[in-house]
C-alpha positions as protocol buffer text, in pm:
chain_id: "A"
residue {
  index: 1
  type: UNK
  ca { x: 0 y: 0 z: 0 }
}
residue {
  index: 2
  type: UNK
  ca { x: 131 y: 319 z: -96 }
}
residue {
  index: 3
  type: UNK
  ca { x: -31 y: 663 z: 9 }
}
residue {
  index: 4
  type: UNK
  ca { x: -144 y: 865 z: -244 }
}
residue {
  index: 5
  type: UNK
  ca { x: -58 y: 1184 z: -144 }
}
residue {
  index: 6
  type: UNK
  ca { x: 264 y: 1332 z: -13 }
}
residue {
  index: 7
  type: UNK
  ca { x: 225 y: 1494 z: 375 }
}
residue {
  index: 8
  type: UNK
  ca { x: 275 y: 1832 z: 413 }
}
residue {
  index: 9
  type: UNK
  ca { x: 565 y: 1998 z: 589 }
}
residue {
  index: 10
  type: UNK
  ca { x: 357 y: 2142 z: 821 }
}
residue {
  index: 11
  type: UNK
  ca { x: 201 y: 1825 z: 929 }
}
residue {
  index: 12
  type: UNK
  ca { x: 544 y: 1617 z: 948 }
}
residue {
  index: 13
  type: UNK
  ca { x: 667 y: 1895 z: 1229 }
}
residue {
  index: 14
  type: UNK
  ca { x: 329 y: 1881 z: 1371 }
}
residue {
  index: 15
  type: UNK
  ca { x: 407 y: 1498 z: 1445 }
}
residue {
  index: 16
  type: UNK
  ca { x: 756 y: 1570 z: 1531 }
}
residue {
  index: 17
  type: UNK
  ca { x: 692 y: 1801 z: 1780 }
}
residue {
  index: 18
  type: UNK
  ca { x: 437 y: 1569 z: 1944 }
}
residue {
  index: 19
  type: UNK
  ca { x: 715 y: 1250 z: 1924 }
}
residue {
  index: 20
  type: UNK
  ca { x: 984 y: 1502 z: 2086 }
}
residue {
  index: 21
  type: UNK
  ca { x: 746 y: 1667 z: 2415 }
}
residue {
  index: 22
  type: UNK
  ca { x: 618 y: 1251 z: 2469 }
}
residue {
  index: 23
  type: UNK
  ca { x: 1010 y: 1183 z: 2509 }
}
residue {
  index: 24
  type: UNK
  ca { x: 1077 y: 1495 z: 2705 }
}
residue {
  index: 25
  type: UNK
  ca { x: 786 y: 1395 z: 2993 }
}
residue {
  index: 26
  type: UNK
  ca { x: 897 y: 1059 z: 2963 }
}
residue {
  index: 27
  type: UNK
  ca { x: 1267 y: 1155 z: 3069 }
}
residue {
  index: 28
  type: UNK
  ca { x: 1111 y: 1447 z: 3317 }
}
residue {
  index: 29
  type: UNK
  ca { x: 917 y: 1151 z: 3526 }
}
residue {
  index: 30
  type: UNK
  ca { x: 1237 y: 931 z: 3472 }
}
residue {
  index: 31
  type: UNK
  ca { x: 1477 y: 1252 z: 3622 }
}
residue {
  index: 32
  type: UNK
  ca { x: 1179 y: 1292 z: 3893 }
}
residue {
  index: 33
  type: UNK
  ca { x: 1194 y: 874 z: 3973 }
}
residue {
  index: 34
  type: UNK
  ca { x: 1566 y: 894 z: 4027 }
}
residue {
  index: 35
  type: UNK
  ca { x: 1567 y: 1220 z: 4228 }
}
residue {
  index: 36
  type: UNK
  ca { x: 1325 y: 1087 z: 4474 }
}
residue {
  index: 37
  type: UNK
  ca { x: 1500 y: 758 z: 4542 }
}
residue {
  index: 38
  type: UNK
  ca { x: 1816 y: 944 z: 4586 }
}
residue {
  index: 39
  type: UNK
  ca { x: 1676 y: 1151 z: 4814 }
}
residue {
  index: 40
  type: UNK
  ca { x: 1478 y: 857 z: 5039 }
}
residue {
  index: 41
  type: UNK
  ca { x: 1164 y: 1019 z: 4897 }
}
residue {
  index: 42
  type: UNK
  ca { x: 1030 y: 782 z: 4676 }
}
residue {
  index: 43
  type: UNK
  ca { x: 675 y: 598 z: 4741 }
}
residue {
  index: 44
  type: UNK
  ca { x: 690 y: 331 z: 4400 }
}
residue {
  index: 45
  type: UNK
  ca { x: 1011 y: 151 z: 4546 }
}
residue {
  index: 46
  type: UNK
  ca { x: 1158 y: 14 z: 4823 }
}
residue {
  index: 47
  type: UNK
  ca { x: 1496 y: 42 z: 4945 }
}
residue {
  index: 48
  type: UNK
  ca { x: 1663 y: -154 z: 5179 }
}
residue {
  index: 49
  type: UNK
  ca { x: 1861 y: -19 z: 5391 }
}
residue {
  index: 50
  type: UNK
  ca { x: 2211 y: -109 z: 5495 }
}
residue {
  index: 51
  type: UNK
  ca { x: 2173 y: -233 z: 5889 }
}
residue {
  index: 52
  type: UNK
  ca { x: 2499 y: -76 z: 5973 }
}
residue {
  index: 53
  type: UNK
  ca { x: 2372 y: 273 z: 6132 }
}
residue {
  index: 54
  type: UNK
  ca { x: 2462 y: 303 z: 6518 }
}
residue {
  index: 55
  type: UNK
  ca { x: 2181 y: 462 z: 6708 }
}
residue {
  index: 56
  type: UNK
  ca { x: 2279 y: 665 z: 6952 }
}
residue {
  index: 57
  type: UNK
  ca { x: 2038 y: 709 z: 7300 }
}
């Protein structure tokens, strides 16, 4: 099957633009993922902990 008409330019960077912002949320909510489990924050994953911390009383 071949398409019978050519798509405009204006419609190519129409879909661009939507392909590009889909990657840039998708690597926003990655950056986001990774900042909260640095930071002990994160409620989708759990951590263990190394049992080596010396509580002091």
């Amino acid at each position: 099957s071949v398409p019978k008409k050519r798509t405009s330019i204006s419609k190519k960077h129409i879909r661009k633009n939507i392909w590009k912002i889909k990657g840039y949320f998708t690597a926003l909510k990655a950056f986001s993922l990774a900042k909260s489990l640095s930071t002990d924050n994160s409620k989708s994953f759990f951590v263990q902990q190394p049992n080596n911390q010396t509580y002091s009383k």
